[in-house]
C-alpha positions in Angstrom: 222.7 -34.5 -297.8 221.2 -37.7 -298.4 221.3 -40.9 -295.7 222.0 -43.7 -297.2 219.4 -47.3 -295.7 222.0 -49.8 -293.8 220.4 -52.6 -291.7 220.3 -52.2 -288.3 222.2 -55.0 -287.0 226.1 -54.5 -287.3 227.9 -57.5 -287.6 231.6 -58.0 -286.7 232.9 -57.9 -289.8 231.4 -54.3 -290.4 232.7 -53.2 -286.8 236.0 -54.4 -287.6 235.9 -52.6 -291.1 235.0 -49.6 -289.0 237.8 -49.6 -286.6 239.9 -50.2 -290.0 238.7 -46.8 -291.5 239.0 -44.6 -288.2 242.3 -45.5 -287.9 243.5 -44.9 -291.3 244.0 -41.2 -293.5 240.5 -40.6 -295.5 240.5 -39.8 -298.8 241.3 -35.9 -299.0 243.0 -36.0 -296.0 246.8 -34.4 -296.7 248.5 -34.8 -292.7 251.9 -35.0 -294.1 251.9 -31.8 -295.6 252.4 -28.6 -293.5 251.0 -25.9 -296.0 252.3 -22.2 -295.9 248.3 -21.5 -294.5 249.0 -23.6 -291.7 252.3 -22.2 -290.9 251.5 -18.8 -291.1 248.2 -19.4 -289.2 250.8 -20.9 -286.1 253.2 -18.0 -286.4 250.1 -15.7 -286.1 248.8 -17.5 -282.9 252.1 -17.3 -281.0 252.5 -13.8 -281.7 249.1 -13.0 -281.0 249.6 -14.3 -277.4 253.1 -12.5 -277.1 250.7 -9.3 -277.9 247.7 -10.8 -275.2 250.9 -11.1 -272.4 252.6 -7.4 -273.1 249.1 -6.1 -273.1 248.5 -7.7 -269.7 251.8 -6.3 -268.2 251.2 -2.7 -269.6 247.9 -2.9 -267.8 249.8 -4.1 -264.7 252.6 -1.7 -265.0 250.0 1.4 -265.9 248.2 0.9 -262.6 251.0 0.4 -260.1 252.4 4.0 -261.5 248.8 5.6 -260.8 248.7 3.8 -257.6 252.3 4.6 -256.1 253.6 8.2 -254.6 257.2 7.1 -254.2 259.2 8.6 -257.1 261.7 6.2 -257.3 258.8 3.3 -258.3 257.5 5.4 -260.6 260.6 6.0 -262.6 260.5 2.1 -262.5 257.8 1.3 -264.1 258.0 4.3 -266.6 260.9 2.9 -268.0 258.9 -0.8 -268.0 256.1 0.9 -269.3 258.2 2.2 -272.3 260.2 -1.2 -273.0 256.5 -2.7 -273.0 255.3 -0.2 -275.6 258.4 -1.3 -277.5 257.8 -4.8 -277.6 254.3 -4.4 -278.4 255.1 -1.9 -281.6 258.1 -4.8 -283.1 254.8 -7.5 -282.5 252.4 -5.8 -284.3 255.1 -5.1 -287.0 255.5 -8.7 -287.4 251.8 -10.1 -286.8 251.0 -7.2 -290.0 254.4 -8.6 -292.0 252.5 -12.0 -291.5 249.2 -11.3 -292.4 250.0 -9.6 -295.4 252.3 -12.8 -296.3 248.9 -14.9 -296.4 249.3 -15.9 -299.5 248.7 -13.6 -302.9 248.8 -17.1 -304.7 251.0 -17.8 -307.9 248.3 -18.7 -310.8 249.9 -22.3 -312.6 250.8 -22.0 -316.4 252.9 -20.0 -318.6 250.3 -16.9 -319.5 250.6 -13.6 -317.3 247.9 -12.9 -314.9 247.1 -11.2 -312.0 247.5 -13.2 -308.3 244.3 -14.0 -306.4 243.4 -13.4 -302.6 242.9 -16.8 -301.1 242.4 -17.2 -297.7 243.7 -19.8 -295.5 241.4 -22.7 -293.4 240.5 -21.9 -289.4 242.7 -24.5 -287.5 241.3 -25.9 -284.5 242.2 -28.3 -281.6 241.6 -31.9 -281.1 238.1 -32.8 -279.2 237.2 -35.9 -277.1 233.7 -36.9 -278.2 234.2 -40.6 -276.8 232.9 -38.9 -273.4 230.4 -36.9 -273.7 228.6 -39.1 -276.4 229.1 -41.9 -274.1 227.2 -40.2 -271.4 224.6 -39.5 -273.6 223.9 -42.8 -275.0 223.6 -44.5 -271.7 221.3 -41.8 -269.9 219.4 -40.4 -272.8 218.5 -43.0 -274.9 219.2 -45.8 -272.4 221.1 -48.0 -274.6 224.8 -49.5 -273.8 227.4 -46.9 -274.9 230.1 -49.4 -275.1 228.6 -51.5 -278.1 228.9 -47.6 -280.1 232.7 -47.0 -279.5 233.4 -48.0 -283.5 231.6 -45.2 -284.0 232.7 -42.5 -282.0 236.0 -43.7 -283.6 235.0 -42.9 -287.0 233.5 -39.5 -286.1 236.7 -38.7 -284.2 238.7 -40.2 -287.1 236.8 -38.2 -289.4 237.3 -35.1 -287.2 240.8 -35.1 -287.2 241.1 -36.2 -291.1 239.0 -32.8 -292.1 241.7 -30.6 -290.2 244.4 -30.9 -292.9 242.0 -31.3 -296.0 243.5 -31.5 -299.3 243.7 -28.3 -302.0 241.1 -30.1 -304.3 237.5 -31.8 -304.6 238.5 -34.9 -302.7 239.3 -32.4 -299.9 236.3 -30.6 -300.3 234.4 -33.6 -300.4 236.2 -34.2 -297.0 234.7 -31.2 -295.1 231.2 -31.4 -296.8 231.0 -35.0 -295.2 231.8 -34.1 -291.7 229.1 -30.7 -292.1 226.8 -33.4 -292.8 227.1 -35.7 -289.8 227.6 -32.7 -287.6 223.9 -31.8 -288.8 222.6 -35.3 -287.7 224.2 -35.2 -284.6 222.7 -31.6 -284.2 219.5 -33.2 -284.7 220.0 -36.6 -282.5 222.3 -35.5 -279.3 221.8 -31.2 -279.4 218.3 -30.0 -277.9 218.2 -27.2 -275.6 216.8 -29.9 -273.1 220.1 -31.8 -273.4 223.8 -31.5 -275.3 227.0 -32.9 -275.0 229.3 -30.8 -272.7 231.9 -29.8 -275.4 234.0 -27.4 -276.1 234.8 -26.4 -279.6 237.9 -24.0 -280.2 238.7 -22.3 -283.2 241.5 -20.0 -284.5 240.7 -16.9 -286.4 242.1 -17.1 -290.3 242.9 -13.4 -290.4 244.7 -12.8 -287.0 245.4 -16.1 -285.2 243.2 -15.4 -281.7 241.6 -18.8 -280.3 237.5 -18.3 -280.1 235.2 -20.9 -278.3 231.9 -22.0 -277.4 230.0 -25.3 -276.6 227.5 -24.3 -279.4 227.3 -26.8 -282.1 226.7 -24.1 -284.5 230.2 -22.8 -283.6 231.7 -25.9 -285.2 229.5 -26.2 -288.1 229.7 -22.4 -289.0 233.8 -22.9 -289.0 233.2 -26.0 -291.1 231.4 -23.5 -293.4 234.0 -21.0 -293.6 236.7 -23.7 -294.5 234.9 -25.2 -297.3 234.7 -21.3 -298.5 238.4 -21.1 -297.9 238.9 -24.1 -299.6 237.1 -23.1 -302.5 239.4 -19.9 -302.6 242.6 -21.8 -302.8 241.4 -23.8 -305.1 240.5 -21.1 -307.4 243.4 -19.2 -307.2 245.9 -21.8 -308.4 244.1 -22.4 -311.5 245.6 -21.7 -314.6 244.0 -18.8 -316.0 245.6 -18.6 -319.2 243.2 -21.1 -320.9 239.4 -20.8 -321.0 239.1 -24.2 -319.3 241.3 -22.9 -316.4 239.4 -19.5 -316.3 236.2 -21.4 -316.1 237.3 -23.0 -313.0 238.4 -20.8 -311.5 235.5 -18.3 -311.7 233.3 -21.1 -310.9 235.8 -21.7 -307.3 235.2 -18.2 -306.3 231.7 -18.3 -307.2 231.1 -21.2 -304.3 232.9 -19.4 -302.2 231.2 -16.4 -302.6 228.1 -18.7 -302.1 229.3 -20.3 -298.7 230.1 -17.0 -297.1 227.1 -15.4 -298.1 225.4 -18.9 -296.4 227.3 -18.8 -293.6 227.0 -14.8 -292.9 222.4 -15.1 -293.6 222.7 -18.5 -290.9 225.1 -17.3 -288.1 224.1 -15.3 -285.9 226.9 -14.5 -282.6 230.2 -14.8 -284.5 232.7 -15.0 -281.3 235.7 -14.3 -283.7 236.5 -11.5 -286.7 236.8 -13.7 -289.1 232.8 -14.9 -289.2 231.2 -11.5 -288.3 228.6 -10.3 -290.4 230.6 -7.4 -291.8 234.1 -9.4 -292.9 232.2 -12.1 -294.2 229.8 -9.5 -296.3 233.6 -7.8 -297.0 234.6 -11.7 -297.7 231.7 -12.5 -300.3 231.7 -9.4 -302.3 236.1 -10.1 -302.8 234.9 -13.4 -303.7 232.8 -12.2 -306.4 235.0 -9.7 -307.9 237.6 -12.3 -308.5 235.2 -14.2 -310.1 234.4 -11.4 -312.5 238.1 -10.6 -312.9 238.4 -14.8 -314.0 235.2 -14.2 -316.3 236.8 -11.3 -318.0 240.3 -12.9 -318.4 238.2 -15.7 -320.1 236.8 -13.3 -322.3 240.1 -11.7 -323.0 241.8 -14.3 -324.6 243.1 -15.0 -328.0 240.5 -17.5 -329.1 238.1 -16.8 -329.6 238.3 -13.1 -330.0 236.0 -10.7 -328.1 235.2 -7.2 -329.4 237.5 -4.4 -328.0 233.8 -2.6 -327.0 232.5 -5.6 -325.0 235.8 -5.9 -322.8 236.2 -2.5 -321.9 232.1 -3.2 -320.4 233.7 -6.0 -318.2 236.6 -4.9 -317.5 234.5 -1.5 -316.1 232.5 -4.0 -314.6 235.6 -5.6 -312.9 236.9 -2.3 -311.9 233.4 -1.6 -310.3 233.4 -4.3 -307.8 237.0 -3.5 -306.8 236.3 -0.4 -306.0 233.0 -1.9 -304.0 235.3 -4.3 -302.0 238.2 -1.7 -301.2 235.8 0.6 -300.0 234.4 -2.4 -297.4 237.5 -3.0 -296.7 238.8 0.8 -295.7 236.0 0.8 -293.0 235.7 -0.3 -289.5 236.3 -3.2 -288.1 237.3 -4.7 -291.1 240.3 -2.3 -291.7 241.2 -3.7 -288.5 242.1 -7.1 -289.2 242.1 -7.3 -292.8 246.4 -7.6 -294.3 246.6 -4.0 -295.1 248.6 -5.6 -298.5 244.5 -7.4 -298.7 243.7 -3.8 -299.3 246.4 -2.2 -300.9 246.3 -5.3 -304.2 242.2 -4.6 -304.4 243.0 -0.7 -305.0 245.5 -1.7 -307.4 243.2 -3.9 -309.1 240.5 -0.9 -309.0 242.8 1.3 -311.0 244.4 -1.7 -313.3 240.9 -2.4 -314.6 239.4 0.6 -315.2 242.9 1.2 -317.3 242.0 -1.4 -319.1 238.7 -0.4 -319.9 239.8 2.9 -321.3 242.8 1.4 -323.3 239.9 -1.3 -324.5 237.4 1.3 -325.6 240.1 3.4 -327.5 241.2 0.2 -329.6 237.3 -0.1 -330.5 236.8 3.4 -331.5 240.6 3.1 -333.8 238.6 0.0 -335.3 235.4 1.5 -335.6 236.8 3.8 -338.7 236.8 0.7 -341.0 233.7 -0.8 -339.6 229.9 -0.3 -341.0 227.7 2.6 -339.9 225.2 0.5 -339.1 227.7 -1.0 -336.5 228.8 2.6 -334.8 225.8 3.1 -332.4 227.2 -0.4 -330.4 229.9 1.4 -329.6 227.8 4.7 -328.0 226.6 2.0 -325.4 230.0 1.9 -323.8 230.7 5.4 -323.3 228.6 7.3 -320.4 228.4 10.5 -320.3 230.4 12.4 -316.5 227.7 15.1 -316.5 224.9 12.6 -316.5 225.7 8.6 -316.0 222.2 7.5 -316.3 221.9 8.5 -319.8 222.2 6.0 -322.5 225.8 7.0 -323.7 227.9 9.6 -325.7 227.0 10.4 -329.4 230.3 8.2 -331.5 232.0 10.9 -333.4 231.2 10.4 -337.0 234.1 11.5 -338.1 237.5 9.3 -337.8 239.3 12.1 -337.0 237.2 12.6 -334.3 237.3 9.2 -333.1 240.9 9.1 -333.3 241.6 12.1 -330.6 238.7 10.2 -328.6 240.5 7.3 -328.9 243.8 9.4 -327.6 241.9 10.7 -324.7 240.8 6.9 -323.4 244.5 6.1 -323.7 245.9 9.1 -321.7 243.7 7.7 -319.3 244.7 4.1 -319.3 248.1 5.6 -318.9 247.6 7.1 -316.0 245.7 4.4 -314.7 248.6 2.0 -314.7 250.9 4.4 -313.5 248.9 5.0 -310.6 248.4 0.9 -310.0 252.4 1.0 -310.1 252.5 3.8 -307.8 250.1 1.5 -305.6 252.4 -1.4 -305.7 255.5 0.0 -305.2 254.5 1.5 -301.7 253.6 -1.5 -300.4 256.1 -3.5 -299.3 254.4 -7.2 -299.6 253.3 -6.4 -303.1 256.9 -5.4 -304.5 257.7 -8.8 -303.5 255.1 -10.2 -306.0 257.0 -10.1 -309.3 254.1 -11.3 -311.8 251.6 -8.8 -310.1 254.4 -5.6 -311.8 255.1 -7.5 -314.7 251.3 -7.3 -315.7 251.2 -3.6 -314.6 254.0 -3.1 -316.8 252.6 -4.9 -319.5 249.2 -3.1 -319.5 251.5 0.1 -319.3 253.1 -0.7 -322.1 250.3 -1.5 -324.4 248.9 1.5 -323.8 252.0 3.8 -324.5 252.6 1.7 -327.5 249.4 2.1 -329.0 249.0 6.3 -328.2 252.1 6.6 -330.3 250.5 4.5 -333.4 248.0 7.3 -333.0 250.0 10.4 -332.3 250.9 13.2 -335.0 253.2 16.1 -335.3 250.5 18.8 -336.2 248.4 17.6 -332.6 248.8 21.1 -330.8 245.5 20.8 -329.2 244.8 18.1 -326.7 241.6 15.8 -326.5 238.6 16.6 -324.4 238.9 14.4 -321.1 237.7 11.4 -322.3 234.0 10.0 -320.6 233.7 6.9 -318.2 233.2 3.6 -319.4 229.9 2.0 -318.7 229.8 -1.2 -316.7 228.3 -4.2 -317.7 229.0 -8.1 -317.9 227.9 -10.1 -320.9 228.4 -13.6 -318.7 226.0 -13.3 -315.4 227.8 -13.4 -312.4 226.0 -16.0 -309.8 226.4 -16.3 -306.0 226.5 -20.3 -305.8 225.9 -22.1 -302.4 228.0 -25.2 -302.0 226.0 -28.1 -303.2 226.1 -29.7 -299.4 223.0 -31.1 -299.8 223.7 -33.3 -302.8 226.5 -35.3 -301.2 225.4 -39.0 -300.1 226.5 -39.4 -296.6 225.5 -42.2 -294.2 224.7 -41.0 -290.6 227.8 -43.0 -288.3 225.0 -43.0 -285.7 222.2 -44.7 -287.5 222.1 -47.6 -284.8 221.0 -45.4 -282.1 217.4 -45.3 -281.4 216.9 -46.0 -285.3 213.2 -45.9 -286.5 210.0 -46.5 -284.3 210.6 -49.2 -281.5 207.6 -51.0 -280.1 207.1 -49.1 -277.0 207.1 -45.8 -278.3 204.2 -43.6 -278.5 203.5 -40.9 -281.3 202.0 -38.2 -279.8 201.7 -35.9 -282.8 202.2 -36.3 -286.6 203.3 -33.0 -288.5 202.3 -31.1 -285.2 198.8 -32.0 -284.7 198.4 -34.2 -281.8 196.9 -37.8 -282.1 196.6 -39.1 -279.2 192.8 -39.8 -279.6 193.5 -41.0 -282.6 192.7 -44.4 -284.2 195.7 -47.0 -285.5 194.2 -46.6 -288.8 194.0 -43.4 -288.8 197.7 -42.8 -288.0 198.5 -45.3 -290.3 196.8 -44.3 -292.7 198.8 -40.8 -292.3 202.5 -42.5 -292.5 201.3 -44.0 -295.8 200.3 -40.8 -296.9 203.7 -39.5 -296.6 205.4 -37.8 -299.9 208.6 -37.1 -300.9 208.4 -34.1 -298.2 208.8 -36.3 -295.4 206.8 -36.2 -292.0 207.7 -34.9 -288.6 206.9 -37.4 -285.7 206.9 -36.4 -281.9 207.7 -39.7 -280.2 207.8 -40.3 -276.0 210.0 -43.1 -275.1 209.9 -45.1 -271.5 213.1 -45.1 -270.2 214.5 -48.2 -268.8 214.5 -48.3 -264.9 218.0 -48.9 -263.5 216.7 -52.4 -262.5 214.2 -53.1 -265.3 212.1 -56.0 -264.6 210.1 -57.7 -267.3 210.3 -55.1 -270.2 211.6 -58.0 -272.8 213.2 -57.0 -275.5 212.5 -54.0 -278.0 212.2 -55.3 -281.0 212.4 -52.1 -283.6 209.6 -51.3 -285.9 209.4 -51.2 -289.2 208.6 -47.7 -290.8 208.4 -47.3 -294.7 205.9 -48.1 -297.7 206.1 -51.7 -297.0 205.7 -51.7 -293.8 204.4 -49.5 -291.0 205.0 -49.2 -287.6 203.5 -53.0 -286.5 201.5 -52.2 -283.2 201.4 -54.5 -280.5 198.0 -55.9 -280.9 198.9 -56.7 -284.3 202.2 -58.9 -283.3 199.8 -60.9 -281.2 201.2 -60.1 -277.9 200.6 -57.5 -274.5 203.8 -56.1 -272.9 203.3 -56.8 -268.9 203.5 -54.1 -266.9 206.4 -53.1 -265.1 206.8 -54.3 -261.3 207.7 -50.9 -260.1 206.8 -47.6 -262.1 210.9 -46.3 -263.5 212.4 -43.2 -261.7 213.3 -41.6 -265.0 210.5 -38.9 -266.6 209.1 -39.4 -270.0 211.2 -38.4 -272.9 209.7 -36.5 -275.5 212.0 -36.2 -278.3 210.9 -35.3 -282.3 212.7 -35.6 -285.0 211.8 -35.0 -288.7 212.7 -37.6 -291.4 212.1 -37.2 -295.0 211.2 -40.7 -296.6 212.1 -40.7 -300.2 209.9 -43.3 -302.3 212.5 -44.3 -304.9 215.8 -46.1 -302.8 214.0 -46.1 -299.5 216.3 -43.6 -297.8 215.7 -41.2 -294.6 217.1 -37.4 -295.8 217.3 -35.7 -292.3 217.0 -31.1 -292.4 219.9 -29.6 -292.2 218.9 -26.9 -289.8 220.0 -27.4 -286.5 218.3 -26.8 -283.2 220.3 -23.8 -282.3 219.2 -21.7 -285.3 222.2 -19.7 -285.9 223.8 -22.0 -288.1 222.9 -23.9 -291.7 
């Protein structure tokens, strides 16, 4: 996140062109379009409270029977009690209809893939800043909150613009812009001293229930989790059946992987399901198996041409992580809240892949009887051994008929492989709505069939050994990458407000060793000294009185490589002393600034005082 220089003065024109912006759509805003996310995330909120409202009357209903003798109540609320129990079974029928609806998305192009698990954005209210910021501005920092109403505009404006972000980079460039400004106000207006009194509500993206706090880190981890969200949609409708579109798409899920894992290290008290530590760990490791599925469908393509040995590696390796995420997902809480169809797809993907794996390695060992012998032991590197996984591999029969009832065993298991992901998909009832998801399983299924009949014979009386498991590995390593949110040039909206040094204030420490008995130089000497690390200043202010009497005007200092904070000897000039000493205790206040020697620009941390969030 880098802060772009602007002067400090704001002339009309600029205010006007600010007003202009806040009240128009920002680029990767998309209002007009009511998504299937946001839909479903509605329908899950209302039914969610239908559930909170029987709940409450069952409680009701189940302490008036064990507080009442006369029969004729009880009977009463018995037969409430049971209309309740009802209507809350026909909810939770529909909420788990909805959830699972939440969206297996439809690849683009022509080729045949599998769908993707994307997950849909956390919707949240409206929130006033105008008055709290206002407050703020006047008591804190003793400045006129009036002349900064263009820009509690624009934050609002920008607020409301990143609820309905657009499914691509300009959208994502949307969020990543409001993040940032939420970190400088974190730094400028949140201290545990002081805060705006606000509210922030959010909805969960699994099962709809509102969750909120007047952290700050609240809004900025939900922030977080969208731009992960966001990265997930956009991966999923990528067309797959190109490298360029694989690419992508593994990339997509590779950020997202990245933001949860960022967001579950940084936040600490997650007040809904959705950010606790154990469904966003759940979360990042679904992430990163659909990036590996992306990176092997890469590989899998016609051009160019992978050997038969090094997909059935990945596609073990794909299988590997499914397994991984569907045991995650099988366990408390997450089993909870997770679509149950969430579950039942990864399970299918588990036994899909390692199909393939098997039908991968027994087309490598048919073409492994024209190949060089010099070329064979490449092949004993995918086979492991079930008695003893940690060994280096099988010995490659040497003879082809050998390899040929080897390559008859994988198949009989790739067979049953895909008939077991069928069996998968046809119990649930979400999936046999998906019709690509059974026309790959059918595909792989027949591949498999086709190819054990090329290798079938009349005089085979004796079946193959059970054939050994295939040895993961991935030729293409698989990174978790963190969103590149500090790269993004943002200007802080408030860069008026108590910008720089003003004449007045006194630095009391530089990079927490206190100066006050220091000299000028010396301090100067210090700033000038300052690399591309930046410095942190603690600075006490003088608040005006109510009535100020004489303080002139504060004139800001300069602060940067041509300039230094001018002192008041040095301008020639003693400020009187106030009449009256000012009501109002010393502010101390720090803030760290990192002064960047090439473009003159002030790159604030991240980190926010609250410490639970990036």
């Amino acid at each position: 996140m880098i802060l772009e220089e602007r002067p400090d003065a704001q002339s009309d024109g600029e205010v006007s062109a600010r007003l202009q912006a806040a009240g128009s759509v920002l680029k990767g805003c998309d209002p007009l379009t009511q998504t299937q996310h946001s839909w479903l995330q509605s329908q899950r909120t209302r039914i969610c409270q239908q559930i909170s409202k029987e709940l409450r009357m069952r409680t009701g209903a189940e302490n008036l029977y064990r507080a009442t003798s006369n029969n004729q109540v009880r009977e009463t609320v018995a037969l409430e009690l049971s209309y309740v129990n009802s209507n809350l079974q026909l909810l939770k029928e529909e909420l788990e209809g909805l959830s699972s609806m939440a969206d297996m998305e439809q690849p683009k192009g022509e080729g045949v893939t599998v769908p993707m698990i994307p997950l849909g954005l956390k919707e949240t209210k409206e929130l006033d800043w105008a008055t709290s910021l206002k407050e703020l501005i006047s008591g804190h920092f003793g400045e006129d909150s009036t002349a900064y109403e263009a820009e509690i505009m624009e934050l609002e404006s920008l607020r409301q613009a990143m609820r309905t972000p657009s499914r691509d980079e300009a959208g994502l460039q949307l969020l990543k812009t409001y993040y940032s400004q939420l970190c400088f106000l974190d730094m400028r207006f949140f201290s545990p001293a002081r805060s705006p009194v606000l509210l922030f509500q959010w909805y969960d993206s699994l099962t709809g229930v509102p969750a909120q706090q007047q952290a700050l880190a609240f809004e900025k981890g939900s922030v977080l989790f969208n731009i992960g969200a966001l990265h997930t949609q956009i991966g999923a409708c990528q067309d797959r059946s190109h490298p360029g579109g694989a690419h992508h798409a593994a990339q997509a899920f590779q950020k997202a992987a990245g933001a949860f894992n960022l967001l579950r290290e940084n936040f600490s008290h997650a007040p809904s399901p959705d950010m606790s530590a154990a469904s966003l760990s759940t979360l990042e490791q679904l992430m990163a198996a659909q990036a590996q599925e992306c990176i092997f469908e890469g590989l899998s393509l016609p051009a160019p041409a992978t050997p038969h040995n090094c997909l059935a590696q990945e596609a073990a390796q794909v299988a590997a992580k499914y397994r991984l995420v569907h045991q995650a997902m099988a366990q408390p809480p997450v089993r909870d809240y997770v679509p149950p169809s969430w579950t039942t797809l990864v399970h299918v993907k588990a036994e899909h892949f390692c199909a393939l794996a098997h039908y991968h390695a027994a087309v490598a060992l048919c073409d492994s009887s024209s190949t060089a012998d010099d070329e064979l032991p490449r092949h004993e590197q995918v086979l492991q051994s079930p008695y003893s996984p940690e060994s280096q591999g099988l010995p490659l029969p040497q003879q082809p008929e050998e390899r040929r009832k080897l390559a008859k065993a994988h198949l009989k298991r790739a067979i049953l492989g895909q008939e077991e992901a069928l069996r998968l998909h046809a119990l649930c009832r979400v999936l046999r709505t998906v019709d690509l998801l059974q026309a790959v399983l059918a595909q792989a299924l027949q591949h498999s069939l086709a190819k054990y009949s090329e290798l079938e014979r009349e005089d085979d009386f004796f079946e193959a050994a059970e054939a050994p498991d295939i040895q993961p590995k991935t030729h293409q390593k698989l990174e978790v990458r963190p969103s590149s949110l500090s790269q993004i040039q943002v200007v802080d909206i408030f860069h008026r407000l108590a910008a720089g040094l003003k004449e007045g204030d006194y630095i009391v420490s530089v990079n927490g060793q206190p100066c006050k008995w220091w000299k000028h130089a010396e301090v100067v000497a210090q700033l000038r000294a300052v690399g591309e690390a930046g410095v942190s200043l603690q600075v006490v202010s003088l608040l005006p009185s109510p009535e100020p009497r004489g303080t002139g005007d504060r004139r800001p200092g300069l602060l940067g490589p041509g300039g230094l904070l001018k002192s008041q000897r040095e301008c020639g000039f003693q400020t009187p002393a106030p009449m009256h000493a000012s009501p109002l205790p010393l502010l101390g206040w720090s803030r760290k600034a990192k002064w960047c020697k090439t473009g003159g620009r002030f790159q604030p941390s991240a980190g926010g005082d609250s410490g639970t969030c990036p």
